[in-house]
N, C-alpha and C positions, 0 to 999 in steps of 0.2 A: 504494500500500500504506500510506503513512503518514498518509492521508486515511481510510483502514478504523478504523487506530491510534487516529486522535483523535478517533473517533466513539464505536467503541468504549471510550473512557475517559469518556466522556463521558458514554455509557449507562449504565456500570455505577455510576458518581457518581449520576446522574439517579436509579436504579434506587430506591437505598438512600433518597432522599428520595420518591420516589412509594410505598413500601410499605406506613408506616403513614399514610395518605389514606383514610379511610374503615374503618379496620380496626373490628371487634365481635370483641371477644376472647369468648372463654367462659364468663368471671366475667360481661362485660358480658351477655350473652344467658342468666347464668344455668344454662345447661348443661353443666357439666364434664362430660367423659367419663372415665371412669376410667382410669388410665395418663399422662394429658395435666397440665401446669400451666395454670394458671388463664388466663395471657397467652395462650393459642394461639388464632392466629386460627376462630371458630367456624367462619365459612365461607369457604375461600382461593380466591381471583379471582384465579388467574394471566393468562391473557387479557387480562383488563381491567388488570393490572399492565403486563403488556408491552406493551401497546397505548399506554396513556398512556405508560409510561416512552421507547416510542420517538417517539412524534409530539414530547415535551417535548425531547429529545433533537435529534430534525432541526432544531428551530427553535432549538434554542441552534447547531447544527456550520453551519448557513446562516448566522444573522449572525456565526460566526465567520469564514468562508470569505466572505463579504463584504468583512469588515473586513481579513481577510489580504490577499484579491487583489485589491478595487479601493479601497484606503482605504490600503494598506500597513504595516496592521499589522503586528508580529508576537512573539516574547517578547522581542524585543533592545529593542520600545518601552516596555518596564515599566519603572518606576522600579528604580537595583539600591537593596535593602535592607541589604544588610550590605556594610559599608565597603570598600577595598578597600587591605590594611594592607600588603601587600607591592610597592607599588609608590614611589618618591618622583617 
């Protein structure tokens, strides 16, 4: 279950950086429609959004899952960044 967890955190990160990848707003194509802002996508590619957002998605939770189970990574190898004031 917590393999589903960090994929899914993964994807939805992924998601937010694959969305404007090609986007033609309505201003760009010229065509507002009325009711709409000028930013909205003229024509939305869901599909093609989810499609990349997940293949970019598998190949980051594989070299993570690499590095976790045969490399032994895991967060305890990060550097800590804030001090740690309560202990002498």
């Amino acid at each position: 279950m917590s393999a589903f967890a960090v994929y899914f955190i993964i994807w939805w990160t992924v998601l937010f950086m694959v969305l404007p990848i090609g986007l033609r707003t309505q201003a760009d194509e010229n065509e507002v429609v009325l009711g709409t802002v000028e930013s909205a996508p003229a024509r939305f590619r869901g599909a093609r959004v989810v499609l990349l957002t997940s293949v970019i998605s598998a190949a980051i939770y594989g070299a993570w899952y690499v590095a976790s189970t045969y490399f032994g990574f895991s967060l305890n190898s990060l550097p800590r960044i804030v001090p740690d004031f309560g202990r002498t």
